[in-house]
TIVO-2410 file (N, C-alpha, C; in nm, 3 decimals):
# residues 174
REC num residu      c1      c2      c3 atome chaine
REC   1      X  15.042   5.102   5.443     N      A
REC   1      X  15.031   5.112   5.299    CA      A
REC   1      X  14.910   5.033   5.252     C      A
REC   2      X  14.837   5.106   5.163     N      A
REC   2      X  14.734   5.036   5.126    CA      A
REC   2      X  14.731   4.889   5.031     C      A
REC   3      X  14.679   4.786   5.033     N      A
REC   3      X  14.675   4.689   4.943    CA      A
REC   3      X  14.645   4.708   4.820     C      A
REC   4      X  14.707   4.686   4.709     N      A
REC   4      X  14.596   4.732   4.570    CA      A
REC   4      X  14.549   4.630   4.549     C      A
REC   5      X  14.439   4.627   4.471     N      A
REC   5      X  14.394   4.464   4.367    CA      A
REC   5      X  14.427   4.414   4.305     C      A
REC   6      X  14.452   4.317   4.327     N      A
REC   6      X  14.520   4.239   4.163    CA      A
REC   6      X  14.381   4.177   4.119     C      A
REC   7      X  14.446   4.083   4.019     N      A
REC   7      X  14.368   3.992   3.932    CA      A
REC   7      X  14.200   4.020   3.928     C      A
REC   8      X  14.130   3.870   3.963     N      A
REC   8      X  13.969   3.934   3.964    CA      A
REC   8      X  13.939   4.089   4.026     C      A
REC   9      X  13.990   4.096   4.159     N      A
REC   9      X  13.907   4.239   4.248    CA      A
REC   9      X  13.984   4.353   4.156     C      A
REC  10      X  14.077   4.366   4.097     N      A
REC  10      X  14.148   4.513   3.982    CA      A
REC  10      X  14.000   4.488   3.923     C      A
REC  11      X  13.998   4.369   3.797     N      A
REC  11      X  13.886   4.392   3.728    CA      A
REC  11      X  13.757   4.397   3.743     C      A
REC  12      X  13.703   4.349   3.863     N      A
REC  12      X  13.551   4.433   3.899    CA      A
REC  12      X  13.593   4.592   3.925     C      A
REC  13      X  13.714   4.578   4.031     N      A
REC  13      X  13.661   4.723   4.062    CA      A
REC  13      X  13.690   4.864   3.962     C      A
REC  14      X  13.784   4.795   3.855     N      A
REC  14      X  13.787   4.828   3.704    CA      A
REC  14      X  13.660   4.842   3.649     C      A
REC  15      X  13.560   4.797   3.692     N      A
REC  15      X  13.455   4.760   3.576    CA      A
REC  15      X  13.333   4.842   3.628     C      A
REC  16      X  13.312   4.845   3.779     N      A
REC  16      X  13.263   4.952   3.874    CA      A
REC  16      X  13.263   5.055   3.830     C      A
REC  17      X  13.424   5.111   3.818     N      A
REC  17      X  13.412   5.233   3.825    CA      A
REC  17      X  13.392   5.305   3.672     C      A
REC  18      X  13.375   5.204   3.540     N      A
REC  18      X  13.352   5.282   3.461    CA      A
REC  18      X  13.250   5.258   3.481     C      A
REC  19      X  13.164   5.204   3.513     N      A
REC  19      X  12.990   5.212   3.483    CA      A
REC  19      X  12.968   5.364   3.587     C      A
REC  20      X  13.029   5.390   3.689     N      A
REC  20      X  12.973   5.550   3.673    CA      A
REC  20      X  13.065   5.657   3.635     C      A
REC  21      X  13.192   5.620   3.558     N      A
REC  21      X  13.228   5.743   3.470    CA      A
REC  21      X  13.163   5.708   3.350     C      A
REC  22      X  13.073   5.661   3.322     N      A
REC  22      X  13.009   5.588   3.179    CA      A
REC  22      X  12.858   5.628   3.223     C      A
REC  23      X  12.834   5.678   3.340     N      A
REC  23      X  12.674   5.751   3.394    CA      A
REC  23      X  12.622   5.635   3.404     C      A
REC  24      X  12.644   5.512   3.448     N      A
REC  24      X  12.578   5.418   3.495    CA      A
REC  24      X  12.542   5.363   3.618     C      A
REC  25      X  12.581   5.444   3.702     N      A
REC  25      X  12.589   5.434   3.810    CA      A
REC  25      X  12.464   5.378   3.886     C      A
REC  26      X  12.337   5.408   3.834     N      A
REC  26      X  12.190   5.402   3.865    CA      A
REC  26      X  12.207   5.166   3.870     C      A
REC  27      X  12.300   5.140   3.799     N      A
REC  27      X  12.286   5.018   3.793    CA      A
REC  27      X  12.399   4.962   3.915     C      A
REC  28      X  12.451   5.018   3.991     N      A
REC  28      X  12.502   4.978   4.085    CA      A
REC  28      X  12.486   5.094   4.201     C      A
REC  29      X  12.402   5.174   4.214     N      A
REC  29      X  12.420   5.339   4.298    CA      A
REC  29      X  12.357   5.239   4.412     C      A
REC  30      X  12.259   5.149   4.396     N      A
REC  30      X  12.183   5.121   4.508    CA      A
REC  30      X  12.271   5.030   4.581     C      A
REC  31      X  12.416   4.997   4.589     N      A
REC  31      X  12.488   4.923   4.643    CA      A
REC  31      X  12.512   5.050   4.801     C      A
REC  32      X  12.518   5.137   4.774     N      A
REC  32      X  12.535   5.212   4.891    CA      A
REC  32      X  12.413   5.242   4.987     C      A
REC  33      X  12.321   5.230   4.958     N      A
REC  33      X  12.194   5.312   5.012    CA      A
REC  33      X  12.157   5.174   5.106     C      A
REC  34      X  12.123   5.250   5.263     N      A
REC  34      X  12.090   5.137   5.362    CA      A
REC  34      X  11.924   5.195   5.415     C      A
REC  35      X  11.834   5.222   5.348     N      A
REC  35      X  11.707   5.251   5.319    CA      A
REC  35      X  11.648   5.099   5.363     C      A
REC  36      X  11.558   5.085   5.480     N      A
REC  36      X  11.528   4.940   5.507    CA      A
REC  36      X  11.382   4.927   5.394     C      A
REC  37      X  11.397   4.806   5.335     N      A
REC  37      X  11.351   4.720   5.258    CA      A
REC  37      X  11.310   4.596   5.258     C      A
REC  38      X  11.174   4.562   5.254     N      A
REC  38      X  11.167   4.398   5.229    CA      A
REC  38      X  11.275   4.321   5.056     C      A
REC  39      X  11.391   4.285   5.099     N      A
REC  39      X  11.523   4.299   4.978    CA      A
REC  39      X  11.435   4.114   4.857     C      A
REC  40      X  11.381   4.012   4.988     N      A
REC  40      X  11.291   3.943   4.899    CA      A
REC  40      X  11.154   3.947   4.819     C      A
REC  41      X  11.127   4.061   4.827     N      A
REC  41      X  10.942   4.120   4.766    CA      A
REC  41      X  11.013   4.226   4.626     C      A
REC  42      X  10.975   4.132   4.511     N      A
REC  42      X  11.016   4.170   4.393    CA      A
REC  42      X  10.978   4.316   4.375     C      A
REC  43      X  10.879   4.352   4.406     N      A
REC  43      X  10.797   4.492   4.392    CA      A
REC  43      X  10.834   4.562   4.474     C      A
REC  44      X  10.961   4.561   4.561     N      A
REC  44      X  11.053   4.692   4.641    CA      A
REC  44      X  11.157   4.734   4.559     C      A
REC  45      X  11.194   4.679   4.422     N      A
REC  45      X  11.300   4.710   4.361    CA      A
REC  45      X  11.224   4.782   4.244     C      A
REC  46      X  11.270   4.905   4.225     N      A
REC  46      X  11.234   4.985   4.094    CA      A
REC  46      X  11.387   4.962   4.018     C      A
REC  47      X  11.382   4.937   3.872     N      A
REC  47      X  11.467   4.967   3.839    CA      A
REC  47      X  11.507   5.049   3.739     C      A
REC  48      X  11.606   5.088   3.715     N      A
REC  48      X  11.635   5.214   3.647    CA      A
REC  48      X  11.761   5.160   3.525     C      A
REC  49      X  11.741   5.179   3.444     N      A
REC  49      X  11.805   5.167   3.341    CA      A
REC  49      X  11.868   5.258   3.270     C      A
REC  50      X  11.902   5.246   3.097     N      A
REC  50      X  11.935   5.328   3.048    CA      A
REC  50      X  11.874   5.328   2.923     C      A
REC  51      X  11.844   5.420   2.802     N      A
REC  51      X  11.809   5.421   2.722    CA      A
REC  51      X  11.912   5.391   2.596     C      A
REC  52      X  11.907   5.332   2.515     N      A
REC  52      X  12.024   5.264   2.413    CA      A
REC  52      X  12.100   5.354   2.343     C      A
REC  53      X  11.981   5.469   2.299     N      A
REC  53      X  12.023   5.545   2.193    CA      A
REC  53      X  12.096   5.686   2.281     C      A
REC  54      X  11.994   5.732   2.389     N      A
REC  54      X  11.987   5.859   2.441    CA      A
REC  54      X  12.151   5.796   2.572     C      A
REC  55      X  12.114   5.721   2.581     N      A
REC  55      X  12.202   5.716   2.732    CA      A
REC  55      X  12.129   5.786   2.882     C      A
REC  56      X  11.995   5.818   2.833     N      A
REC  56      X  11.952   5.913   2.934    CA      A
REC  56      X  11.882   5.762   3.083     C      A
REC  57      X  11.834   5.870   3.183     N      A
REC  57      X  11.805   5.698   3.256    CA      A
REC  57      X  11.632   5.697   3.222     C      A
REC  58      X  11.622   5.561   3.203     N      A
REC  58      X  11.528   5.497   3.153    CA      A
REC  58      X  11.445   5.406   3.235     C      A
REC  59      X  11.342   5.412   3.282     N      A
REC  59      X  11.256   5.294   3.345    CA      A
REC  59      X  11.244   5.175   3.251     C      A
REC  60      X  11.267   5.105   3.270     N      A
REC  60      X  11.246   4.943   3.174    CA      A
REC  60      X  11.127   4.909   3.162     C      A
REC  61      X  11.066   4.882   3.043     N      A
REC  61      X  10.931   4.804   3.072    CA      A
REC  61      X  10.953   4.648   3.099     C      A
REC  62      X  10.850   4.637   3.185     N      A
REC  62      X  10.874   4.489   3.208    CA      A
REC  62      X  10.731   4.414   3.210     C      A
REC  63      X  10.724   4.361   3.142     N      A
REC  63      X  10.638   4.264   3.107    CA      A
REC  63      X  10.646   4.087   3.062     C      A
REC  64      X  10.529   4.048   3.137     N      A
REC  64      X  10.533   3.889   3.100    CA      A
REC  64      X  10.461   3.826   2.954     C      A
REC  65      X  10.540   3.735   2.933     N      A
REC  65      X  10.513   3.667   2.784    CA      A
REC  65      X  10.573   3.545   2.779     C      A
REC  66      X  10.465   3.478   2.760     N      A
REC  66      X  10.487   3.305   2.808    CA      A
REC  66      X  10.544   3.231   2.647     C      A
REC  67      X  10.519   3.329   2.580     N      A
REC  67      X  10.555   3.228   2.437    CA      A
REC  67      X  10.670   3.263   2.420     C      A
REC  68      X  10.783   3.309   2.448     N      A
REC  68      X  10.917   3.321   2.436    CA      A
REC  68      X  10.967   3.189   2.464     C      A
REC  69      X  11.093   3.180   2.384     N      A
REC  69      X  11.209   3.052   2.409    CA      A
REC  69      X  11.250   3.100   2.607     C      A
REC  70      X  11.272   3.187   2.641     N      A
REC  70      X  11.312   3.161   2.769    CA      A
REC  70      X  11.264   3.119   2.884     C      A
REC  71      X  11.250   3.092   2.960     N      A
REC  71      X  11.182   3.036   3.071    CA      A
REC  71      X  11.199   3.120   3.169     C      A
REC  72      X  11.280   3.208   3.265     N      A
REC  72      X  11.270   3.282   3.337    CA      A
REC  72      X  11.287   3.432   3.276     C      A
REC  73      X  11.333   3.456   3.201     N      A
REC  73      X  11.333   3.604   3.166    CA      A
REC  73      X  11.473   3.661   3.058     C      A
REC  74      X  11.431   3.798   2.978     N      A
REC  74      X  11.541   3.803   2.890    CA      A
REC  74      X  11.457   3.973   2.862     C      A
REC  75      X  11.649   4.023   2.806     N      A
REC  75      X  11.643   4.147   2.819    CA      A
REC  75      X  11.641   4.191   2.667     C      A
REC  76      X  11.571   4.278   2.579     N      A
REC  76      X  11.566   4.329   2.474    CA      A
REC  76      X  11.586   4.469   2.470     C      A
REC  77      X  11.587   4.545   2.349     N      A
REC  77      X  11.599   4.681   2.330    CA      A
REC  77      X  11.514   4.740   2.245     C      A
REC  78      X  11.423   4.801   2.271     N      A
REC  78      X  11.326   4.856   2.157    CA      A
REC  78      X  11.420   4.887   2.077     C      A
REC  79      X  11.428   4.824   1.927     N      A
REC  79      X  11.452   4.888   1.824    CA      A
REC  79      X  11.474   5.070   1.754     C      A
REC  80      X  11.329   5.104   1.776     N      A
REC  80      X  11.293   5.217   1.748    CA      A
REC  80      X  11.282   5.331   1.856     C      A
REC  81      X  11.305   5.280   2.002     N      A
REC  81      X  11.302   5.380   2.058    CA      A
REC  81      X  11.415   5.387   2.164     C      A
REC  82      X  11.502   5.275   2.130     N      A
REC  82      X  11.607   5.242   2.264    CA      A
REC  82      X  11.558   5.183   2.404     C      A
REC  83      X  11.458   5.203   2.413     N      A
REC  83      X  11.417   5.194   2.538    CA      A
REC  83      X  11.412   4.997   2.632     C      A
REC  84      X  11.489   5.036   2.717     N      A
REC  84      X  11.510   4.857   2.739    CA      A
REC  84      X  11.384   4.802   2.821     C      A
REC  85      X  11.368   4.667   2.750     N      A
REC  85      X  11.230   4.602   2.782    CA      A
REC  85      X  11.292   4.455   2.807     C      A
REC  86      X  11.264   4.405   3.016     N      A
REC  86      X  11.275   4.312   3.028    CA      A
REC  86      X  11.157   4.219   3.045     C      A
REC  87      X  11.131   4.048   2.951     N      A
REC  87      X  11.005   4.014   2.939    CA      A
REC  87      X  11.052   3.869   3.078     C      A
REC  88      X  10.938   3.890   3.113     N      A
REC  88      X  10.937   3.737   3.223    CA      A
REC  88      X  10.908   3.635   3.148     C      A
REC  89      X  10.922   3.512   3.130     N      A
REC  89      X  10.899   3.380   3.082    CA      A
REC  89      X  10.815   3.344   3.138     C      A
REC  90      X  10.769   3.191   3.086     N      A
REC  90      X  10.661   3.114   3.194    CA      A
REC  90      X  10.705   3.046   3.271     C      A
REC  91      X  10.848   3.065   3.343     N      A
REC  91      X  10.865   2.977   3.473    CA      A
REC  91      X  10.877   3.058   3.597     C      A
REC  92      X  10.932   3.186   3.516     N      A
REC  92      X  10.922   3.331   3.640    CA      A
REC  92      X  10.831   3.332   3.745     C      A
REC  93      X  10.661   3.342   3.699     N      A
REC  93      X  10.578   3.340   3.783    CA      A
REC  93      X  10.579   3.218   3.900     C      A
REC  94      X  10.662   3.135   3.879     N      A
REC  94      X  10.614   3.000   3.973    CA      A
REC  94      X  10.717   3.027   4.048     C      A
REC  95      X  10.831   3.103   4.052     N      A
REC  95      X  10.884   3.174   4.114    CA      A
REC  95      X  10.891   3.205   4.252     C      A
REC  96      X  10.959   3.154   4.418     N      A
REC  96      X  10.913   3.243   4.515    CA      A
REC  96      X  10.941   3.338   4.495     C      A
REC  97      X  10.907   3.474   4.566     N      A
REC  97      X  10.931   3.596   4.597    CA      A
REC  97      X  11.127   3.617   4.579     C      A
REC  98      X  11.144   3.605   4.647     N      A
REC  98      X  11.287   3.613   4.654    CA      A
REC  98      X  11.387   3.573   4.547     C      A
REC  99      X  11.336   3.450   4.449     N      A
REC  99      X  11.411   3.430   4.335    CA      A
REC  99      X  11.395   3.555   4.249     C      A
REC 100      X  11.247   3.574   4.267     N      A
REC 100      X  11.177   3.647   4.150    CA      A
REC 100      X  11.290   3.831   4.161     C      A
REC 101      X  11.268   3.819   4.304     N      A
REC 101      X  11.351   3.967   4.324    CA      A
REC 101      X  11.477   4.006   4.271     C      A
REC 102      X  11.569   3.822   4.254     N      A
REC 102      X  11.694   3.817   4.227    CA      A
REC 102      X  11.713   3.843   4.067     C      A
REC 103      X  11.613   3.817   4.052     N      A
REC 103      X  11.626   3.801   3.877    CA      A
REC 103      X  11.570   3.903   3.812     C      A
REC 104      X  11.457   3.990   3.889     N      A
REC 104      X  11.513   4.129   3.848    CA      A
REC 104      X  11.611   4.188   3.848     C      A
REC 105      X  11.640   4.213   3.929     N      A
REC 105      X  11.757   4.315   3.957    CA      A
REC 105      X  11.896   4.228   3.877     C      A
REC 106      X  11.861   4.113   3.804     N      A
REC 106      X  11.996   4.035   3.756    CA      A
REC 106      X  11.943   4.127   3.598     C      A
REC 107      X  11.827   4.112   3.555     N      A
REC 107      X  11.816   4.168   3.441    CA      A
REC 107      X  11.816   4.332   3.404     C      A
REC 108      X  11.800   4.396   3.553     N      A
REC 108      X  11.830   4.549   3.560    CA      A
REC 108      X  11.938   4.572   3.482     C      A
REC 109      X  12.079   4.515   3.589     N      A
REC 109      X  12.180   4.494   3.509    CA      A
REC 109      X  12.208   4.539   3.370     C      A
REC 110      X  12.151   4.426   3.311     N      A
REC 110      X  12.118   4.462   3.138    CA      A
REC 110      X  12.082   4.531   3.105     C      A
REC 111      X  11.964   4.609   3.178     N      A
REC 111      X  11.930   4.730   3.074    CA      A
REC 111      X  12.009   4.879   3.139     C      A
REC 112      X  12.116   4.772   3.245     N      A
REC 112      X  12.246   4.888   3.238    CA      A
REC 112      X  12.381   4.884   3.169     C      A
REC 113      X  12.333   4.807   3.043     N      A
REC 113      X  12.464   4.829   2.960    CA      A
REC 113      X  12.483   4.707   3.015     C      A
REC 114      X  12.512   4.612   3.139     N      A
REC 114      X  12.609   4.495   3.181    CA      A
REC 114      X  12.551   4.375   3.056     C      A
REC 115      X  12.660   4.329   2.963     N      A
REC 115      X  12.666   4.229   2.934    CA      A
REC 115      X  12.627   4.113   2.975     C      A
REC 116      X  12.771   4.119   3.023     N      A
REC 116      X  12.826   4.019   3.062    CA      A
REC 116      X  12.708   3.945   3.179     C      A
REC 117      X  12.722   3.800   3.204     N      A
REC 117      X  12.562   3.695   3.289    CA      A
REC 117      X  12.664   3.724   3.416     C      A
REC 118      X  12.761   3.686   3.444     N      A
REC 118      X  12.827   3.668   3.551    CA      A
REC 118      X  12.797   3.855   3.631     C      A
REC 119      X  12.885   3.934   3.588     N      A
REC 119      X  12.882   4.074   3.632    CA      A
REC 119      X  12.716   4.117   3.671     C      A
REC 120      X  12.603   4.063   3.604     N      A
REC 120      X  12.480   4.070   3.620    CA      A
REC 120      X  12.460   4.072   3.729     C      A
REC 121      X  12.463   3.910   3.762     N      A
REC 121      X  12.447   3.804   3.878    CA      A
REC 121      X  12.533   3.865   4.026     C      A
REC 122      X  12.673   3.892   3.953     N      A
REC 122      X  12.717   3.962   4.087    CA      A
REC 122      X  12.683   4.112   4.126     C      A
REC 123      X  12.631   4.144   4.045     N      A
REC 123      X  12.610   4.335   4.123    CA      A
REC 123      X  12.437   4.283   4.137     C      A
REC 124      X  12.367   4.183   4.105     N      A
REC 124      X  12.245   4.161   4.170    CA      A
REC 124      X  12.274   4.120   4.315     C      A
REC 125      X  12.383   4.042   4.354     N      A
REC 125      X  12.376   4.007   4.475    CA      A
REC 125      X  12.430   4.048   4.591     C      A
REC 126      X  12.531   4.136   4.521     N      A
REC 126      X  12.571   4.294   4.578    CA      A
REC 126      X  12.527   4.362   4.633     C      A
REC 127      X  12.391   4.392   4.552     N      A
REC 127      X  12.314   4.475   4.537    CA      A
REC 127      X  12.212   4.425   4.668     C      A
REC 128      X  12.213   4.307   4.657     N      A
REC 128      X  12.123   4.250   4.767    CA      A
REC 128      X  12.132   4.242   4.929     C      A
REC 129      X  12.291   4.208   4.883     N      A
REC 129      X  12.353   4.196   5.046    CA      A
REC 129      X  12.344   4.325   5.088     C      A
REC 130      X  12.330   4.458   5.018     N      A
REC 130      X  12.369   4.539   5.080    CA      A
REC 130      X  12.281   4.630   5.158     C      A
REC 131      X  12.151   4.532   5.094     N      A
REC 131      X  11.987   4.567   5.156    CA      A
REC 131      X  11.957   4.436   5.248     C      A
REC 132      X  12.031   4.416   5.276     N      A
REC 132      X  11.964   4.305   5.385    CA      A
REC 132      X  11.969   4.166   5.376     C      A
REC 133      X  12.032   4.135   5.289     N      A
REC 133      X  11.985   3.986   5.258    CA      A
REC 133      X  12.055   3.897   5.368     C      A
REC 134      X  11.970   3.833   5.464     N      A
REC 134      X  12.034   3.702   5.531    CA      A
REC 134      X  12.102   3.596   5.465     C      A
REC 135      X  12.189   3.530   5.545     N      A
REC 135      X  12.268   3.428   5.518    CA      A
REC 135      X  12.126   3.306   5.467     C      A
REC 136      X  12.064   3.304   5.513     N      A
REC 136      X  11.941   3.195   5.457    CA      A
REC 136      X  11.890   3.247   5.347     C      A
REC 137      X  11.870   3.327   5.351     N      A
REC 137      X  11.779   3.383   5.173    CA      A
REC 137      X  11.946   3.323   5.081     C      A
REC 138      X  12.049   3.396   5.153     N      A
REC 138      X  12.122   3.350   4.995    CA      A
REC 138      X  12.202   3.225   5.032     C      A
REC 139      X  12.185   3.142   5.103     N      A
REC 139      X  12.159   3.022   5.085    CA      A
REC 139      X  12.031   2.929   4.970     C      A
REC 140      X  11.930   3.025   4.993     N      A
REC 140      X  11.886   2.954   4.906    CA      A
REC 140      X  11.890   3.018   4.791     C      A
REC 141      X  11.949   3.121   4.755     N      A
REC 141      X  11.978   3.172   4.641    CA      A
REC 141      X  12.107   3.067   4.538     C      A
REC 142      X  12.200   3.033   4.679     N      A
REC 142      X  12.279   2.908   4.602    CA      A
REC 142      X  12.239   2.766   4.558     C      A
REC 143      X  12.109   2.744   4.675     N      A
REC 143      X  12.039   2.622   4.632    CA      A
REC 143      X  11.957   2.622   4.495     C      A
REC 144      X  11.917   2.724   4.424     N      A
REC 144      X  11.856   2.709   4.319    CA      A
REC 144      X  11.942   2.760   4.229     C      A
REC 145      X  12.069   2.848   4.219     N      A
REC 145      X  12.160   2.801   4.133    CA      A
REC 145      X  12.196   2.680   4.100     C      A
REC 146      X  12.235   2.618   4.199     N      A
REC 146      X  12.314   2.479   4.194    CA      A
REC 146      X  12.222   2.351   4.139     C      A
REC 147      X  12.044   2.423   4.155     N      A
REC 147      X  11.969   2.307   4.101    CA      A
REC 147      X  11.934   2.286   3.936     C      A
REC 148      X  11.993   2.462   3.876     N      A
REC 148      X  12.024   2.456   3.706    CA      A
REC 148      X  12.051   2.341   3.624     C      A
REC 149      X  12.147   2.317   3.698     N      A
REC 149      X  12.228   2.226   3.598    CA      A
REC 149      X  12.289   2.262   3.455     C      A
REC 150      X  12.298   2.231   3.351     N      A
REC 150      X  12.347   2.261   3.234    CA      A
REC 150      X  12.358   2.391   3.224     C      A
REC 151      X  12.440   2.475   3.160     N      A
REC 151      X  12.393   2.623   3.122    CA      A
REC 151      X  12.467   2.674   3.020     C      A
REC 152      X  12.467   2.729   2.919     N      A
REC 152      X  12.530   2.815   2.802    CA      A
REC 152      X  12.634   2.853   2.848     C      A
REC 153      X  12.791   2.845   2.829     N      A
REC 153      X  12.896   2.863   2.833    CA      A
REC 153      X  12.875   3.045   2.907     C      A
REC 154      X  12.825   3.126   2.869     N      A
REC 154      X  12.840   3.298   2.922    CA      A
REC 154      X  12.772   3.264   3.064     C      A
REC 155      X  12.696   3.181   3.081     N      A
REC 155      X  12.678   3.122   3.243    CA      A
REC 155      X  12.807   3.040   3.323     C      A
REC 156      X  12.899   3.013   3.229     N      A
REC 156      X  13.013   2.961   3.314    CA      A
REC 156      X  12.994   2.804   3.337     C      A
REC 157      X  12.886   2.770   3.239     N      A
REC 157      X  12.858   2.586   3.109    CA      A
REC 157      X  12.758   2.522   3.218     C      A
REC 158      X  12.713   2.567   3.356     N      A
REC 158      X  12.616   2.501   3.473    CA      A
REC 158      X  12.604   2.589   3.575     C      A
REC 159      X  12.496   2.566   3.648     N      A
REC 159      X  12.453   2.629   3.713    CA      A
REC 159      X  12.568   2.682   3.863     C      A
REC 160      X  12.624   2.540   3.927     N      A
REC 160      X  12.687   2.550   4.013    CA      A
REC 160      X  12.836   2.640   3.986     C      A
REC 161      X  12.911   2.628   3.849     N      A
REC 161      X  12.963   2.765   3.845    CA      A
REC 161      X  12.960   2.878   3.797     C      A
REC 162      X  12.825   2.909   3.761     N      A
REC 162      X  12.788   3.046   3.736    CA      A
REC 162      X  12.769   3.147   3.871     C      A
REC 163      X  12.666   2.997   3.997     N      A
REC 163      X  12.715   3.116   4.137    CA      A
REC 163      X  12.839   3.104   4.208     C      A
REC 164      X  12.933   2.987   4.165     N      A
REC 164      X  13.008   3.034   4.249    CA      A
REC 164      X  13.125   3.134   4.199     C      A
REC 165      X  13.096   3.160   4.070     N      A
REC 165      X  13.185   3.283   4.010    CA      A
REC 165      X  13.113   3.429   4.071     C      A
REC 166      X  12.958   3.444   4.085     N      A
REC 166      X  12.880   3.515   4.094    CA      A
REC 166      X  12.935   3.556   4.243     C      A
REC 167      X  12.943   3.487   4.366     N      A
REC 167      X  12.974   3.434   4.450    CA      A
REC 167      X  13.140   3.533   4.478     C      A
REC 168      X  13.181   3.496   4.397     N      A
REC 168      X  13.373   3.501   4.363    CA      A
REC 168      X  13.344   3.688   4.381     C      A
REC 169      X  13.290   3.734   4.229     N      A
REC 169      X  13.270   3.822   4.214    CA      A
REC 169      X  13.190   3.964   4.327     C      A
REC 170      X  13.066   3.866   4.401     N      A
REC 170      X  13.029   3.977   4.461    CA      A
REC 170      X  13.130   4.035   4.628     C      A
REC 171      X  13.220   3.888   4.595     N      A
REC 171      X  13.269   3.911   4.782    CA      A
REC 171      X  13.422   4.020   4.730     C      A
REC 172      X  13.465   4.033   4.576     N      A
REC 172      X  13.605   4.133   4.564    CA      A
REC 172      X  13.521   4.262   4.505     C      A
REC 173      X  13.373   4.249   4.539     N      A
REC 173      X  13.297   4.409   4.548    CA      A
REC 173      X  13.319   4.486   4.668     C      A
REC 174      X  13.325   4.401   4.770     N      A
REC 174      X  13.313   4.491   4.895    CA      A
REC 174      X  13.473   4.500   4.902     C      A
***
């Protein structure tokens, strides 16, 4: 007899499956695909979004802009055309490769409808493991969580439990 899910793993895999009866699928589709990839070289990840108004799928613009309040990056919505635009901050660039990769694909997310920072964070790393990522890359993916410190309560109030919810979340994906 099969196990069902309770608690957290019901509600990811609750939350999964409407993002592709909701045609979102493009924000988690790449969890299946074993296409070899350099998964730390930011510029192997295209991402695909959605458009606000249309729902249709959308390439994101992404562009850097150092005079923003954020420091690594934040997701907007063209006003007038729906179209989702994620901007890099000025700490992005100082960035290795591999953070930089993580935090795309954390802000893809967003311009797939995902709210929520946590659900972000975990279908980014989902998303990652499922292209390759060694136990050392996301090791140090936890080492620079954990070096945050403070963080806005929708981060889970610091760095160290935003991944280990992130963490929580991506292991009742599989």
């Amino acid at each position: 007899m099969a196990k069902r899910p309770t608690g957290e793993k019901s509600c990811l895999a609750l939350r999964v499956l409407a993002w592709f009866a909701l045609g979102l699928g493009p924000a988690v589709a790449e969890l299946g695909q074993t296409e070899q990839r350099d998964v730390a070289n930011p510029d192997h990840f295209q991402c695909h979004g959605r458009n606000h108004f249309s729902g249709a799928i959308d390439v994101p613009i992404e562009k850097q802009d150092d005079s923003g309040s954020w420091p690594y990056a934040a997701f907007f919505i063209d006003p007038v055309l729906g179209t989702p635009t994620i901007v890099y901050g000025h700490r992005f660039r100082a960035l290795d490769p591999l953070m930089q990769a993580f935090i795309r694909r954390h802000e893809c997310q967003h311009a797939n409808n995902v709210r929520d920072e946590i659900a972000a964070n975990c279908t980014a790393l989902a998303q990652m493991r499922s292209q390759g990522l060694t136990p050392q890359q996301e090791a140090h993916l936890e080492r620079w969580h954990m070096a945050v410190g403070q963080l806005d309560p929708q981060y889970g109030g610091n760095g160290a439990a935003f991944w280990e919810r992130t963490v929580r979340c991506a292991a009742a994906a599989h």
